[in-house]
C-alpha positions, 0 to 999 in steps of 0.5 A: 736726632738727624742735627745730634747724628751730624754733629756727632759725625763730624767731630767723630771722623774729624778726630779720627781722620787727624789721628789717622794722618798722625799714624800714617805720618809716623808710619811712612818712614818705618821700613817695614809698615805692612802699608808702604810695602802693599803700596810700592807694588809696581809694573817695572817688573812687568804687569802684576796684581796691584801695580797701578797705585804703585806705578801712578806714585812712582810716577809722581815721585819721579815728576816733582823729585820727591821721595817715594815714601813722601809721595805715598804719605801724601796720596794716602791722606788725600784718598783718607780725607776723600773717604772720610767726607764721602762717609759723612755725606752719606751718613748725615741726615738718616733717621737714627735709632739705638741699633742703628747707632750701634751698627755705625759705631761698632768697632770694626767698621770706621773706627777699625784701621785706626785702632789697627794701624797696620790695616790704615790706608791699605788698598780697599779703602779705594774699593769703599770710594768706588762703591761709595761714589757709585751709590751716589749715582741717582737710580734712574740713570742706569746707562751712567750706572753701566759706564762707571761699572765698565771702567771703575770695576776693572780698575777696582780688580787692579787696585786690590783684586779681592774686590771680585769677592763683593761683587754680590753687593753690586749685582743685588743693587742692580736686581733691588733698584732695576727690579728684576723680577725673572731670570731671562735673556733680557736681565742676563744680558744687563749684567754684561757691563761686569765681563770686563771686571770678571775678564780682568780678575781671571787674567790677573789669577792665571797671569802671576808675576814670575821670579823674574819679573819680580827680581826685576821689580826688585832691583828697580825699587832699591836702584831708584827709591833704596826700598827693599820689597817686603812683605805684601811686595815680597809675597807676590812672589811666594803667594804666586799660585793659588794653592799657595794662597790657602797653603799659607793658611793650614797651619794657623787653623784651630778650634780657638781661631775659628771659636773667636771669630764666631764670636768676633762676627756675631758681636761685631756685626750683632746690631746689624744683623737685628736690623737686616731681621727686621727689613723687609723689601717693599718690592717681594717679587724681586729675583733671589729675593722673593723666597725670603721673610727678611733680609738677614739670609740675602746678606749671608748669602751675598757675604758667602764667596768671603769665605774664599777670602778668609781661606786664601789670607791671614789678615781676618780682622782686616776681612771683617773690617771690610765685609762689614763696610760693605754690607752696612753702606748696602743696608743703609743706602737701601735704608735710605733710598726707602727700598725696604720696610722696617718693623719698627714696632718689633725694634722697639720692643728690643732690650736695647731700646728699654733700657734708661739713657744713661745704662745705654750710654754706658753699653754703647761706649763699651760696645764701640769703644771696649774691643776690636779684633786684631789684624791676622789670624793668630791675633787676640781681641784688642781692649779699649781702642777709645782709650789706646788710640789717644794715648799711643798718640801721647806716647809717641809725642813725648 
């Protein structure tokens, strides 16, 4: 099974990745992709959320002459092909089993900003490389673990600030693998080496660009590169308070958005949830930990400052997609450093695992090939990405 997952893997975020590159290329030169518009954000107006990736491929541009779009298209299929073996290599080599496959494979995880073009290549995917990189740190070595929280958090808080939603996930990595067991001076104070990110996250929220700064970031984008400051650009100015990233919002609420993405979440992350049911941490006296039977309400709860999030933006598919990357790298990670205990037995005596090969073969491809939600608030569920994908590829090479 480990050799069927690898080369699965492989020819699945190979396929994925090329049509990835296809889409960006196709994408970077249309005027208003929601991708350009979140990436030219700079500094040249004065400090703002979200300026370093702008600033460092302005700065690129400028060096070798190259058209800004250009050099964003290029930045962007190094940091995809980056995350793409970074997934690989953490995914290769587990002991699969049919749920887990499913929670791989489900449609709002790796498969989601291909099949939503508008949400590939945004900014997160430099916050799962942070995180994917840091899970690669060995255990052991927790001052090379509090260096690289110290400089890549913050850093992470300037690439896209939302960050600051999950940094739950980091905090009960610590308390999983340093095996803090009370609450006391000494752990209080091993979570110093996230002031910084905390520090940089309230100086961004009390700090917005003002109408001024971004006049002037404006004018510099369309003197240097001809580019209009659009969309995720143009909404650092309107967006600017805090009120105004819920306000924003108001008026999308309904019983059928909030009924679809119940539904939305519990089948998208419906494999998932089995498993977290059935885990169980080896160490029971962990912090926090320690009052529950399963590992499904500890994820809920480390989920829960998302809902902030979802109350601040419209792009809900987009904050699925990225709790999901989130919450199963964190399962699996513990999954596979053999933190927790899975009940085996009771997963095998789920319907799933009863079913004949080839009813589960015909369950899996609808499940991860038949539907995926849409980007905003407002957006239906999406049919048939297996299908879409290939043939806008073939549409648009005509």
């Amino acid at each position: 099974m480990k050799k069927n997952i690898n080369s699965y893997l492989i020819f699945y975020l190979f396929v994925l990745f090329l049509f990835s590159l296809f889409f960006l290329f196709i994408k970077h030169e249309v005027e208003n992709d929601s991708t350009i518009s979140e990436w030219i954000i700079n500094y040249y107006g004065g400090f703002t959320k979200r300026g370093i990736i702008g600033q460092i491929c302005i700065y690129f541009a400028n060096l070798f002459s190259i058209n800004l779009r250009d050099t964003i298209f290029g930045f962007q299929t190094i940091i995809l092909g980056v995350y793409f073996l970074l997934i690989y290599f953490f995914l290769r080599n587990i002991k699969i089993n049919r749920i887990l496959l499913l929670s791989i494979f489900t449609p709002i995880f790796i498969l989601y900003p291909i099949a939503e073009i508008e949400v590939l290549a945004r900014k997160e995917i430099f916050i799962f490389i942070i995180l994917l990189i840091y899970l690669s740190i060995p255990i052991n070595k927790i001052s090379r673990q509090n260096i690289y929280k110290v400089i890549m958090l913050p850093l992470s808080i300037l690439i896209w600030e939302p960050v600051v939603f999950f940094l739950l996930f980091w905090i009960s990595l610590d308390i999983i693998n340093n095996k803090y067991q009370k609450i006391n001076l000494e752990n209080l104070t091993k979570l110093l080496p996230y002031l910084p990110t905390v520090s940089v996250a309230f100086y961004i929220v009390f700090n917005p660009m003002t109408v001024g700064q971004h006049d002037q970031m404006v004018e510099f984008l369309a003197n240097n590169f001809n580019e209009k400051c659009y969309m995720s650009c143009d909404l650092l100015k309107s967006k600017s308070t805090i009120f105004q990233q819920f306000q924003v919002n108001f008026s999308k609420y309904s019983f059928e958005v909030f009924l679809r993405y119940f539904f939305i979440i519990i089948v998208g992350f419906g494999p998932l949830f089995i498993l977290l049911f059935y885990s169980k941490l080896k160490d029971k006296n962990l912090i926090f930990f320690n009052h529950f039977n399963n590992l499904l309400i500890p994820f809920l709860f480390v989920l829960s400052p998302v809902l902030v999030l979802f109350a601040m933006g419209y792009d809900w598919g987009r904050w699925v997609n990225i709790s999901y990357v989130f919450s199963i790298i964190t399962y699996i990670y513990l999954y596979k450093k053999n933190k927790i205990f899975v009940l085996e037995n009771k997963l095998k005596n789920n319907k799933l695992n009863k079913v004949s090969k080839k009813i589960f073969v015909l369950i899996f491809v609808i499940y991860c090939f038949g539907w995926n939600p849409k980007t905003v608030i407002t957006g239906d569920v999406a049919s048939f990405p297996g299908y879409r994908i290939p043939y806008k590829v073939f549409k648009l090479l005509k």
